[in-house]
VOPADREN-317463 format. One record per residue: residue number from 1; x, y, z of N, C-alpha, C in turn; residue in three letters. Coordinates in nm, 2 decimals. Example, Ala and Ser with C-alpha at 12.3 -4.5 7.8 and 13.67 -1.06 7.14 Angstrom:
BEGIN
+-----+--------+---------+--------+---------+----------+--------+--------+---------+--------+---------+
| num | n.east | n.north |   n.up | ca.east | ca.north |  ca.up | c.east | c.north |   c.up | residuo |
+-----+--------+---------+--------+---------+----------+--------+--------+---------+--------+---------+
|   1 |   1.32 |   -0.57 |   0.78 |    1.23 |    -0.45 |   0.78 |   1.32 |   -0.33 |   0.78 |     ala |
|   2 |   1.28 |   -0.22 |   0.71 |    1.37 |    -0.11 |   0.71 |   1.29 |    0.00 |   0.79 |     ser |
+-----+--------+---------+--------+---------+----------+--------+--------+---------+--------+---------+
This chain:
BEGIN
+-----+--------+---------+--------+---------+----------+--------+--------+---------+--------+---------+
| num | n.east | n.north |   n.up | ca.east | ca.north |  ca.up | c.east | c.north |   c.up | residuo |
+-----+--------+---------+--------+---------+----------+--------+--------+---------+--------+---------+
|   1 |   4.87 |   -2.19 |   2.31 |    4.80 |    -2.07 |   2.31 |   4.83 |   -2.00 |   2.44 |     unk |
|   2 |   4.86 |   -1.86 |   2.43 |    4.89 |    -1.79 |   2.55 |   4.77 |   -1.77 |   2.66 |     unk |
|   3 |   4.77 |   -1.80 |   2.78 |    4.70 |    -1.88 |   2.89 |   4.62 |   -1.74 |   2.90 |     unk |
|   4 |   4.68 |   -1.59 |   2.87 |    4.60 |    -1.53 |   2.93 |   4.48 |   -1.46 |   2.78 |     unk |
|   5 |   4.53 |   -1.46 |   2.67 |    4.43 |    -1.47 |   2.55 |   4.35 |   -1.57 |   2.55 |     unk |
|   6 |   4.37 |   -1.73 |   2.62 |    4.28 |    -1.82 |   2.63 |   4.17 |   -1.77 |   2.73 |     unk |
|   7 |   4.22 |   -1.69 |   2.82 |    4.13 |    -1.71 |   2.93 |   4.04 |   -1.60 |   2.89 |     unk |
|   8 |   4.11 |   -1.42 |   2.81 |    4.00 |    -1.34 |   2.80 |   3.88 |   -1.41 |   2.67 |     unk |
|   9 |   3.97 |   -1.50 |   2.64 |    3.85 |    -1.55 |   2.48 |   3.73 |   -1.61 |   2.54 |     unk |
|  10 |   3.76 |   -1.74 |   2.66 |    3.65 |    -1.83 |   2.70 |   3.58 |   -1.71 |   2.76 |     unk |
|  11 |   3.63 |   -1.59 |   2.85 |    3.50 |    -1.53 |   2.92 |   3.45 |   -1.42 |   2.81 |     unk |
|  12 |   3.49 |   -1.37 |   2.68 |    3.46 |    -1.33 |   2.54 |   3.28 |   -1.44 |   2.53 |     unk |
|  13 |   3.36 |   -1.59 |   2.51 |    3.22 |    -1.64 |   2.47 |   3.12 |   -1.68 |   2.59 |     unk |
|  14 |   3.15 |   -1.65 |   2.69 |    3.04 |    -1.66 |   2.79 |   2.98 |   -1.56 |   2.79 |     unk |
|  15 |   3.03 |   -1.43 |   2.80 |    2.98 |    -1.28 |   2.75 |   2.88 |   -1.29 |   2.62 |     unk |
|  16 |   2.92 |   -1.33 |   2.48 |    2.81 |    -1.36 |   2.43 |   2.75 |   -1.42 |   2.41 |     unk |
|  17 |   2.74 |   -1.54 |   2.46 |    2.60 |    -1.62 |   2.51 |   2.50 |   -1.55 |   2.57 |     unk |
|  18 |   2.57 |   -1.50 |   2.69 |    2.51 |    -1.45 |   2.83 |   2.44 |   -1.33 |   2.79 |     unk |
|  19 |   2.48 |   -1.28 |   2.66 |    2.41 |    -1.13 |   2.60 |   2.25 |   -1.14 |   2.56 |     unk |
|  20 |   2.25 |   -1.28 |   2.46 |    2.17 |    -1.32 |   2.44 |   2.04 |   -1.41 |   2.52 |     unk |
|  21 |   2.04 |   -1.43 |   2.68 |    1.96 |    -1.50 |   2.76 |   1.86 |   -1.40 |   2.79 |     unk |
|  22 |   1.75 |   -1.46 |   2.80 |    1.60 |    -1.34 |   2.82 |   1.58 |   -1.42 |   2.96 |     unk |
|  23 |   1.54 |   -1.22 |   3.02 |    1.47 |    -1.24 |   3.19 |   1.37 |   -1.42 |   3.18 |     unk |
|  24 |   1.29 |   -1.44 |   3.11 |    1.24 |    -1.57 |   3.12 |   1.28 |   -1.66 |   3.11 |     unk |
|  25 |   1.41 |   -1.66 |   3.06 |    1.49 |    -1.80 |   3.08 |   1.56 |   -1.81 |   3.18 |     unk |
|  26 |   1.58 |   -1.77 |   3.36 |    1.66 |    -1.76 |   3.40 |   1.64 |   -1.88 |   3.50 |     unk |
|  27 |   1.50 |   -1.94 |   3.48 |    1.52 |    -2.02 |   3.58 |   1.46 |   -2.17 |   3.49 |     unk |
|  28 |   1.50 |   -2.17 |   3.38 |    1.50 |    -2.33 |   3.28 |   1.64 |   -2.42 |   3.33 |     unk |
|  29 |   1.66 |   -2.54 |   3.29 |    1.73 |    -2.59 |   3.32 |   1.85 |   -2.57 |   3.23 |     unk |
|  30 |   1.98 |   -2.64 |   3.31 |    2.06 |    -2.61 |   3.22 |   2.11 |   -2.79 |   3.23 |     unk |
|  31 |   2.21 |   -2.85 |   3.12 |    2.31 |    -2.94 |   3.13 |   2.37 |   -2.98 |   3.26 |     unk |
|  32 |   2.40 |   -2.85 |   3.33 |    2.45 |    -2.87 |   3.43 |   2.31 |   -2.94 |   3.59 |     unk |
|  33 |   2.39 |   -3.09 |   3.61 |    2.27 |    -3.12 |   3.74 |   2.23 |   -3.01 |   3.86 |     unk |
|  34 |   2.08 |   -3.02 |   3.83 |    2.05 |    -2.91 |   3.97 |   2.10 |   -2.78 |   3.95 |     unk |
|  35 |   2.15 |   -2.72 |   3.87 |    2.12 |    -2.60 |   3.79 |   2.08 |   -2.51 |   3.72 |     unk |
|  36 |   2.00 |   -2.47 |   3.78 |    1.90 |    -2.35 |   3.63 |   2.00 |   -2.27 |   3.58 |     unk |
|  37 |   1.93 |   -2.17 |   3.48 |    2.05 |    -2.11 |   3.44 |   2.06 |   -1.96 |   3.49 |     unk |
|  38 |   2.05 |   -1.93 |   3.59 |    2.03 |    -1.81 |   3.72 |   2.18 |   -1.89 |   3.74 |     unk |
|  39 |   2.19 |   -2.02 |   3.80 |    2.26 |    -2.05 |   3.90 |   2.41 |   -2.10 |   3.82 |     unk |
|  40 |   2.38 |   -2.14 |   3.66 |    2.47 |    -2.12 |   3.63 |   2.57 |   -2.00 |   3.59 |     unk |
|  41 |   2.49 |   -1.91 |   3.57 |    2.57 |    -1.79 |   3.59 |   2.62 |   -1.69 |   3.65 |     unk |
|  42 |   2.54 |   -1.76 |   3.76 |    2.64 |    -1.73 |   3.88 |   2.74 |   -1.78 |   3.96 |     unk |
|  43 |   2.73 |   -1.93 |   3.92 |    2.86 |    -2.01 |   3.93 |   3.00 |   -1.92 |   3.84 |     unk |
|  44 |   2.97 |   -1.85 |   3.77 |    3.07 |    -1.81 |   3.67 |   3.11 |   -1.69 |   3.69 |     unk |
|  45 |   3.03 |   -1.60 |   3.78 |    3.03 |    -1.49 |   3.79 |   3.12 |   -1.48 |   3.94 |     unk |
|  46 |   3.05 |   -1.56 |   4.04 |    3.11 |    -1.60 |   4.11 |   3.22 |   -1.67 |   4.15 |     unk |
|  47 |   3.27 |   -1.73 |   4.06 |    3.43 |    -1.79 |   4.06 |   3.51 |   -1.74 |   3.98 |     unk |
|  48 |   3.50 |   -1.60 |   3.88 |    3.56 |    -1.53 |   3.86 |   3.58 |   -1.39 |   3.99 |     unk |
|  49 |   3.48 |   -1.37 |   4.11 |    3.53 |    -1.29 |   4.18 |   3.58 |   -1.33 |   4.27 |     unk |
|  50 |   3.60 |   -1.46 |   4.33 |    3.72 |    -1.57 |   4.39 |   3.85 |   -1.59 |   4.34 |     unk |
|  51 |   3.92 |   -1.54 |   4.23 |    3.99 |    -1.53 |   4.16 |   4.09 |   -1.48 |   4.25 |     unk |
|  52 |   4.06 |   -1.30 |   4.30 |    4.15 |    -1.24 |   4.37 |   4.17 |   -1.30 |   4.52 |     unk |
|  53 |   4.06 |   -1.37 |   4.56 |    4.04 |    -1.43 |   4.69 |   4.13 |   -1.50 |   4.66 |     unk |
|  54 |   4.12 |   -1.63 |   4.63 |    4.23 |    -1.72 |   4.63 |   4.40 |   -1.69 |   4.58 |     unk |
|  55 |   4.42 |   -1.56 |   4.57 |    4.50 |    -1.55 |   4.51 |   4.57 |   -1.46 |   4.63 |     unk |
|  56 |   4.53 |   -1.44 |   4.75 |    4.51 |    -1.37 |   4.88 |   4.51 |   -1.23 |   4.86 |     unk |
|  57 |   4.43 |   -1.18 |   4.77 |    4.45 |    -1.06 |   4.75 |   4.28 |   -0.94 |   4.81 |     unk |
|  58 |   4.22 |   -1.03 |   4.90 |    4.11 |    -1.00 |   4.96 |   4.06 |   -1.15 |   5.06 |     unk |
|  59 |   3.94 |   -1.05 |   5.14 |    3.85 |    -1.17 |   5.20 |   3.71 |   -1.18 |   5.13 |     unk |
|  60 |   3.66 |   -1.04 |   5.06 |    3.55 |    -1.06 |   5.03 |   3.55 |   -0.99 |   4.86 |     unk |
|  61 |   3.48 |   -1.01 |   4.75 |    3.48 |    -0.97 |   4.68 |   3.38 |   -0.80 |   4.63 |     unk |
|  62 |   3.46 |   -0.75 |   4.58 |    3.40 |    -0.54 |   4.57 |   3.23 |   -0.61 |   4.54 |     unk |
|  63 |   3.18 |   -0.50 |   4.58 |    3.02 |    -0.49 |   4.53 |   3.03 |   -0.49 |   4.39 |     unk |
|  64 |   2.91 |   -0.56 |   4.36 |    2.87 |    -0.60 |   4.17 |   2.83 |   -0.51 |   4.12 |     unk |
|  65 |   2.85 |   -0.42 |   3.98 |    2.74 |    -0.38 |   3.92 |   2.64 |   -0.44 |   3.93 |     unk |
|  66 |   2.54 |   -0.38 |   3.89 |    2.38 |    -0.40 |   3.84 |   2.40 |   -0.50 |   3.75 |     unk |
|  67 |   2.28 |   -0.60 |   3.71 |    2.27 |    -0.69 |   3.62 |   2.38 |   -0.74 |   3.57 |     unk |
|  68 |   2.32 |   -0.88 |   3.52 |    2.47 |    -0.98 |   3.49 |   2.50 |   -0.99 |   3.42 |     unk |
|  69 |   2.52 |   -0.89 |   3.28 |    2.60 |    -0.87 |   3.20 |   2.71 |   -0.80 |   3.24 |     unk |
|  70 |   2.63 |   -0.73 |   3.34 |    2.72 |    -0.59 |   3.38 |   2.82 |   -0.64 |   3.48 |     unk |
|  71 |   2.78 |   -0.78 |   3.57 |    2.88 |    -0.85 |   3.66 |   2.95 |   -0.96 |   3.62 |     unk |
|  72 |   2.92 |   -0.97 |   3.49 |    3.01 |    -1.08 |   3.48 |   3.10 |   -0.99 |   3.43 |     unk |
|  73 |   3.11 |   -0.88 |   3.35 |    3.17 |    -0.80 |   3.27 |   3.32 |   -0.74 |   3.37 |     unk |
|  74 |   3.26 |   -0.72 |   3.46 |    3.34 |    -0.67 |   3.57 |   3.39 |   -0.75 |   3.64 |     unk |
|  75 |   3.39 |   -0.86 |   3.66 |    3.41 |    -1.00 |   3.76 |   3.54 |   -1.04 |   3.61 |     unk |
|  76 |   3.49 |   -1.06 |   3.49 |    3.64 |    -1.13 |   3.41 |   3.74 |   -1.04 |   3.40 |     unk |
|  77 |   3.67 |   -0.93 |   3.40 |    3.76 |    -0.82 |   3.35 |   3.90 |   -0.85 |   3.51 |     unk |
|  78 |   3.84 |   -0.81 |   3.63 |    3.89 |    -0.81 |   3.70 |   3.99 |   -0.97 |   3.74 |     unk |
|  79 |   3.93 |   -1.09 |   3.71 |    4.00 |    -1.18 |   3.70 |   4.16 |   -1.18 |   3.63 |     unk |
|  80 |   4.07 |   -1.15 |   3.54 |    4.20 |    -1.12 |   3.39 |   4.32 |   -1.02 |   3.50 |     unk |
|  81 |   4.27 |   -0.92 |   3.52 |    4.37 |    -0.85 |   3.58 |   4.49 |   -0.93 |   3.69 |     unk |
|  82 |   4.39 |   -1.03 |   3.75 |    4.52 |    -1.06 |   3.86 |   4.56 |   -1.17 |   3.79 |     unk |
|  83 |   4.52 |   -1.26 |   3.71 |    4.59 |    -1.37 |   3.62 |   4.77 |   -1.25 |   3.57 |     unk |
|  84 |   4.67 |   -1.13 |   3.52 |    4.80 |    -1.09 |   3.43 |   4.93 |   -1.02 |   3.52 |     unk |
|  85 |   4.91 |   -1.01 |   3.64 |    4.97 |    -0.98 |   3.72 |   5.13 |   -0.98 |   3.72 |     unk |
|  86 |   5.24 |   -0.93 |   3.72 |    5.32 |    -0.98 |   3.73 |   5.39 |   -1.11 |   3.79 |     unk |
|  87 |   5.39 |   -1.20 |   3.76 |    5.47 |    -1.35 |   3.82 |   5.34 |   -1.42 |   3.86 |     unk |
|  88 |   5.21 |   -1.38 |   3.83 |    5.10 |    -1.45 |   3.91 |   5.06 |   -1.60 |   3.84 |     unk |
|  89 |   5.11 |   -1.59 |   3.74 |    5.08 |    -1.73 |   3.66 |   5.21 |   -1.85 |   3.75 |     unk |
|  90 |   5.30 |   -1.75 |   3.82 |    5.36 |    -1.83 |   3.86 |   5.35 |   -1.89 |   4.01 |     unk |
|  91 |   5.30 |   -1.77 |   4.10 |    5.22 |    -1.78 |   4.22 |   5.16 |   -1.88 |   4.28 |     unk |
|  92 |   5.10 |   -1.88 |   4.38 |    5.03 |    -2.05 |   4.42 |   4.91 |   -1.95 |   4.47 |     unk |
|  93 |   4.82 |   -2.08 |   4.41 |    4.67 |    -1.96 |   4.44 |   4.63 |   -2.13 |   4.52 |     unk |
|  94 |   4.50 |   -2.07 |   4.65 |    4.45 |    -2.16 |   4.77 |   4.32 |   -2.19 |   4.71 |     unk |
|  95 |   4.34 |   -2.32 |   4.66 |    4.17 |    -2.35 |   4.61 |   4.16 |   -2.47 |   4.71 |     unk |
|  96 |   4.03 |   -2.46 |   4.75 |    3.97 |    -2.53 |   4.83 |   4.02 |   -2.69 |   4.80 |     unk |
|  97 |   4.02 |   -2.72 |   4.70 |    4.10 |    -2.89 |   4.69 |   4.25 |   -2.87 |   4.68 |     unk |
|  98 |   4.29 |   -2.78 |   4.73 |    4.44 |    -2.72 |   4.79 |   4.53 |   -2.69 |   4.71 |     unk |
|  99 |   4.65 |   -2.62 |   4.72 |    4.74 |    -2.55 |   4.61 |   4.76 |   -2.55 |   4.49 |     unk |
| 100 |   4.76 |   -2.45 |   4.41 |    4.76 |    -2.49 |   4.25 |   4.87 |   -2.36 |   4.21 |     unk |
| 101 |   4.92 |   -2.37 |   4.03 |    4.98 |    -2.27 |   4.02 |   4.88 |   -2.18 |   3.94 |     unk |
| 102 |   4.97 |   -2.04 |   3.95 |    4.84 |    -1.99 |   3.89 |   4.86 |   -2.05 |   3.71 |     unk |
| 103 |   4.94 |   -2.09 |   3.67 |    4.92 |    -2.15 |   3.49 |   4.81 |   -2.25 |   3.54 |     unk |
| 104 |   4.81 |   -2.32 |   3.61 |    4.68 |    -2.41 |   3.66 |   4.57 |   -2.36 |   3.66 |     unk |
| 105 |   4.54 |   -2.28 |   3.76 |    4.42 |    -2.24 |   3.82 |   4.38 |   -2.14 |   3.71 |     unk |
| 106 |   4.45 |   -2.07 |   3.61 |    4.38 |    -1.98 |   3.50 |   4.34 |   -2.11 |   3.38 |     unk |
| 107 |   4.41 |   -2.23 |   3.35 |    4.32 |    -2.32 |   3.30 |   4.22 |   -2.38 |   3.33 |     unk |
| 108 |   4.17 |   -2.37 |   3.46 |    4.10 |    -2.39 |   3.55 |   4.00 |   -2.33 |   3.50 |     unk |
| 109 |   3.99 |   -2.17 |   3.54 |    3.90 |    -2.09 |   3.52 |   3.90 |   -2.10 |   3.36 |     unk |
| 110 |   3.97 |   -2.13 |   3.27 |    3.89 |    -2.09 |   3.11 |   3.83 |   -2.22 |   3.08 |     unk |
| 111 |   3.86 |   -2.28 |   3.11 |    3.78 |    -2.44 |   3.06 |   3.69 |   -2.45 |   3.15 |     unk |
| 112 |   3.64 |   -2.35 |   3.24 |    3.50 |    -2.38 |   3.33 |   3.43 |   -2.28 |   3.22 |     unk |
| 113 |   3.47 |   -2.15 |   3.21 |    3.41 |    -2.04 |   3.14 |   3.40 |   -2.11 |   3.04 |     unk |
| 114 |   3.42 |   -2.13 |   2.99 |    3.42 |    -2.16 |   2.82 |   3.30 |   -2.31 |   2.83 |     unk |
| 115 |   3.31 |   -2.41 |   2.92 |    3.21 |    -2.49 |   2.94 |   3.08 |   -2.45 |   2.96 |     unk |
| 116 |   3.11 |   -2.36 |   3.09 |    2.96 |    -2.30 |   3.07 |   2.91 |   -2.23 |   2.99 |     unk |
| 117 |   2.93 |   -2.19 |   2.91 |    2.93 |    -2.10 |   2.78 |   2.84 |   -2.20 |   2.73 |     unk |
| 118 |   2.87 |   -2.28 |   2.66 |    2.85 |    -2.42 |   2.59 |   2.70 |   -2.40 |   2.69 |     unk |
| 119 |   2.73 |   -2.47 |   2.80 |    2.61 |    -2.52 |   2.89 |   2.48 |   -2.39 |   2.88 |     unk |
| 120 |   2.51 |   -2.24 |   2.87 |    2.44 |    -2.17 |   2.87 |   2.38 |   -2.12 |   2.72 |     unk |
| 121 |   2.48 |   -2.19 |   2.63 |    2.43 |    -2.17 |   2.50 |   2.30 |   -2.27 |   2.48 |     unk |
| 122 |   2.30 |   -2.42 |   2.55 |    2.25 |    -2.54 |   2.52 |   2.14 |   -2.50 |   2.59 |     unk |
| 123 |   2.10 |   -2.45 |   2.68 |    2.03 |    -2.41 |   2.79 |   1.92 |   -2.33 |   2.74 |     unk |
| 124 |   1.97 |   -2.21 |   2.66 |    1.88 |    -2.13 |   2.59 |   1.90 |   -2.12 |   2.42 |     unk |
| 125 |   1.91 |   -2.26 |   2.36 |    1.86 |    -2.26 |   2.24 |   1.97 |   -2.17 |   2.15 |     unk |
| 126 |   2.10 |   -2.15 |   2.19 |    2.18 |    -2.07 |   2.12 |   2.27 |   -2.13 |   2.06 |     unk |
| 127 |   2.32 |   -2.12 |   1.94 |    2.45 |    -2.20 |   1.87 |   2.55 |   -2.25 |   1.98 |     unk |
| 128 |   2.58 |   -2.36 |   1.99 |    2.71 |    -2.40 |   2.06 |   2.88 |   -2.42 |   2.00 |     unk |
| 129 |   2.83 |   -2.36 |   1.90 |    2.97 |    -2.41 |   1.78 |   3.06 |   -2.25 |   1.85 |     unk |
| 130 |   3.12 |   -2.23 |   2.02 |    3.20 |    -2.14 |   2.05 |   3.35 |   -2.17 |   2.00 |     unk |
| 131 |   3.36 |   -2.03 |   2.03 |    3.53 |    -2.06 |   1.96 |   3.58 |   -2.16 |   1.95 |     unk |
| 132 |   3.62 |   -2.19 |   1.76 |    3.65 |    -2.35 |   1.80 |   3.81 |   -2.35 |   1.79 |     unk |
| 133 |   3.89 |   -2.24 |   1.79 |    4.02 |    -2.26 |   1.80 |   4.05 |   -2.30 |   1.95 |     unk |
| 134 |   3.98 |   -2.19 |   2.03 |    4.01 |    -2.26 |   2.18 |   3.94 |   -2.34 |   2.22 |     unk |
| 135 |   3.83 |   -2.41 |   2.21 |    3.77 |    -2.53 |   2.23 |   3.89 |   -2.66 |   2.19 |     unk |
| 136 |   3.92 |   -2.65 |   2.03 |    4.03 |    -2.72 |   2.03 |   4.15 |   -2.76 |   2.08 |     unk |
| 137 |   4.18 |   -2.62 |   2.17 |    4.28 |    -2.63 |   2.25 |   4.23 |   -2.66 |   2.39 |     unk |
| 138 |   4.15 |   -2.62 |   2.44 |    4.13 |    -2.69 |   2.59 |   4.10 |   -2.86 |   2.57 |     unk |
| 139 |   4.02 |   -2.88 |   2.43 |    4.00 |    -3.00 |   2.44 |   4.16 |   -3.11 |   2.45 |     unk |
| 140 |   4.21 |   -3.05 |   2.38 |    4.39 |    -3.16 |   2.34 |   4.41 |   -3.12 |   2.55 |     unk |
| 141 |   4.41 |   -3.04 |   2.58 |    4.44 |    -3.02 |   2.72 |   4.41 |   -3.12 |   2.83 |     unk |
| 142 |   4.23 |   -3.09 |   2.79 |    4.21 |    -3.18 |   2.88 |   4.22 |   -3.28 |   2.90 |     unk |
| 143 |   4.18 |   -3.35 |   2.74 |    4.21 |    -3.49 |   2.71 |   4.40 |   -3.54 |   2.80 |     unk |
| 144 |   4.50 |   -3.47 |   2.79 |    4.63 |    -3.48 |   2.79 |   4.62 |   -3.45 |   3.00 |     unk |
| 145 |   4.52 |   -3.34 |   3.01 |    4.59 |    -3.31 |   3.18 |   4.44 |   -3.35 |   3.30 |     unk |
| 146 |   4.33 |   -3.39 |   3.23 |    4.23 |    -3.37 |   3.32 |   4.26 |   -3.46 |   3.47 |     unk |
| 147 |   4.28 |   -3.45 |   3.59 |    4.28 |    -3.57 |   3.66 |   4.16 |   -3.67 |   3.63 |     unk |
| 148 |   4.21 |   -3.76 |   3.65 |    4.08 |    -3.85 |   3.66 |   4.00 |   -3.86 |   3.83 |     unk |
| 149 |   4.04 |   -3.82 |   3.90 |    3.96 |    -3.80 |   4.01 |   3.86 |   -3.68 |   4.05 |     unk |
| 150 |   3.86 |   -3.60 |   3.91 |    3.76 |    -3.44 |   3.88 |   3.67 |   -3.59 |   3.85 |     unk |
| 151 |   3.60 |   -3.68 |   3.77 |    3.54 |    -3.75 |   3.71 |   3.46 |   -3.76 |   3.78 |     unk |
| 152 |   3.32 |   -3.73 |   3.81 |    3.22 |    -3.79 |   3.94 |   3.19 |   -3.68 |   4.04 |     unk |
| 153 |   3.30 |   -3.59 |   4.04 |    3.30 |    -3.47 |   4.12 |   3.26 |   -3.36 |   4.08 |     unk |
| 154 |   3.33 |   -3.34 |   3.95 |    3.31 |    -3.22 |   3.90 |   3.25 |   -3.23 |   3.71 |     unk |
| 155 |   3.29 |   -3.38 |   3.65 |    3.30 |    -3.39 |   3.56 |   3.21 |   -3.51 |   3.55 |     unk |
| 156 |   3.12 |   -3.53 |   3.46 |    3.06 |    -3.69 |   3.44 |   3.17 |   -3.75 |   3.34 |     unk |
| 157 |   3.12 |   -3.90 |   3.30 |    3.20 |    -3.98 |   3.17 |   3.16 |   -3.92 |   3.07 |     unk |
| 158 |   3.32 |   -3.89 |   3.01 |    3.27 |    -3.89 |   2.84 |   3.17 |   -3.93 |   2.76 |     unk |
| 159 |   3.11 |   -3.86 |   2.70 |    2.99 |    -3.87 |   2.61 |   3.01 |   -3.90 |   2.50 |     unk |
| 160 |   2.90 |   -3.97 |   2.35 |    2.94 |    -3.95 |   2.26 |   2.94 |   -3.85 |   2.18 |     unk |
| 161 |   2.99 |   -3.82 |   2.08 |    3.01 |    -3.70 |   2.00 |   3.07 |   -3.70 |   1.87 |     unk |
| 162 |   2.92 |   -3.68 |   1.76 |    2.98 |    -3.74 |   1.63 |   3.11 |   -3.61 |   1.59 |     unk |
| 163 |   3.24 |   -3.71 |   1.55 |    3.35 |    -3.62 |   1.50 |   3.29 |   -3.51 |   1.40 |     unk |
| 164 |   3.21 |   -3.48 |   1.34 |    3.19 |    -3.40 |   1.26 |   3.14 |   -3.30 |   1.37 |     unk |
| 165 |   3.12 |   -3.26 |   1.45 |    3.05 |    -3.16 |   1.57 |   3.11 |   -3.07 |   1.59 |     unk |
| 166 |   3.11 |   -2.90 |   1.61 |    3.18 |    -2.82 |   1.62 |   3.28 |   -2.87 |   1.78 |     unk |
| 167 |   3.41 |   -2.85 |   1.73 |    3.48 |    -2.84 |   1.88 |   3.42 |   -2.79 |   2.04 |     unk |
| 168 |   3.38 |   -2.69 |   2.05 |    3.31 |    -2.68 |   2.19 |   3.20 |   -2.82 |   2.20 |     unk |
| 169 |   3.14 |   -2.84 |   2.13 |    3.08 |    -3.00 |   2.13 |   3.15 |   -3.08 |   2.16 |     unk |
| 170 |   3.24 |   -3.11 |   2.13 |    3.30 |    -3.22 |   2.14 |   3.40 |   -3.21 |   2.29 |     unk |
| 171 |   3.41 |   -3.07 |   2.31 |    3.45 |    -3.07 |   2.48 |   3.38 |   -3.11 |   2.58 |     unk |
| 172 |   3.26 |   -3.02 |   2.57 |    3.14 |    -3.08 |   2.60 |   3.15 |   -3.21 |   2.65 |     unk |
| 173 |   3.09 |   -3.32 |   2.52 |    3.09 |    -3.45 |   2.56 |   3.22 |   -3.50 |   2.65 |     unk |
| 174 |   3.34 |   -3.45 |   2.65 |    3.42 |    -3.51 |   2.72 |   3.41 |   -3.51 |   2.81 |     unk |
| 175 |   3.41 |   -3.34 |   2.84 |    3.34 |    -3.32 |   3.03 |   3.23 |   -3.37 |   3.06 |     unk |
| 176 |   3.14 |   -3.48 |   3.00 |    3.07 |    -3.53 |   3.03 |   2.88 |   -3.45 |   3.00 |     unk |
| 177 |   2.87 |   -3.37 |   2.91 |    2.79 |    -3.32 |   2.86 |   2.69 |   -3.44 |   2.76 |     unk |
| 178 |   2.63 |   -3.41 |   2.76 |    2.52 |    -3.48 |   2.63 |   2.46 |   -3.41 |   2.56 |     unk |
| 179 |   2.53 |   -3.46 |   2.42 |    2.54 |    -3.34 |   2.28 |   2.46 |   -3.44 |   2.20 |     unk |
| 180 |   2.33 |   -3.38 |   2.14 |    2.26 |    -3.40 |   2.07 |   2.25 |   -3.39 |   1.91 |     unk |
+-----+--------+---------+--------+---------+----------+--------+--------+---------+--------+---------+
């Protein structure tokens, strides 16, 4: 799958999740430890406007629109832009656990977006069955590239997950989610 249609799809389904969360759900828990779902989505919103940072193309990221439809909208949008950059997939982008390419670091970012997606669907009661073409693709990915030293850090142990489960489920459980 081409890395940068993967990456506008996962922030596509974080976008509709995220369309559907009510002002009173913003501070319920999410899947994610020590998380509400405020804080998840701004994990997302937020490491999509890190994007140009680490890519040294600023120090601080542009002021947000209003509400977080309207910032996450502007935050992928603007991701997307420097992913699609000329040569930038090939570029070395500075992440804090140190150099990556950017084909890396845009996997990076769709398999976070696209998890939290999942996490913010499970969070507020919304279908989790997201795209299951790219779910099925990040999942062969990750299964094939995850380090194992994300495990504990960033990722819990594999979960169970009956094979019949829509693919974003079944990523889920890998990243260590608990699918019901």
């Amino acid at each position: 799958m081409d890395p940068l249609a993967a990456h506008q799809r996962a922030q596509d389904a974080f976008s509709g999740v995220l369309a559907n969360v009510e002002p009173q759900q913003l501070d319920d828990p999410t899947p994610c430890r020590d998380w509400a779902v405020r804080d998840l989505i701004e994990h997302v919103i937020g490491g999509n406007e890190r994007v140009a940072i680490r890519a040294g193309l600023g120090s601080e990221p542009p002021d947000r629109p209003g509400g977080l439809i309207e910032a996450h909208r502007a935050t992928a949008a603007a991701a997307q832009a420097v992913f699609a950059a000329p040569g930038r997939l090939t570029t070395t982008f500075e992440l804090p656990s140190g150099p990556v390419s950017g084909s890396a670091f845009i996997w990076i970012r769709t398999s976070d977006a696209l998890a939290h997606a999942w996490d913010l669907a499970k969070a507020t009661d919304q279908p989790t069955g997201l795209d299951p073409e790219l779910a099925t693709y990040l999942l062969a990915a990750a299964r094939e590239n995850l380090p194992s030293g994300l495990r504990g850090r960033y990722y819990d142990d594999p979960q169970p997950c009956d094979q019949a489960r829509p693919p974003a489920d079944k990523l889920a459980a890998f990243l260590g989610r608990t699918v019901d």
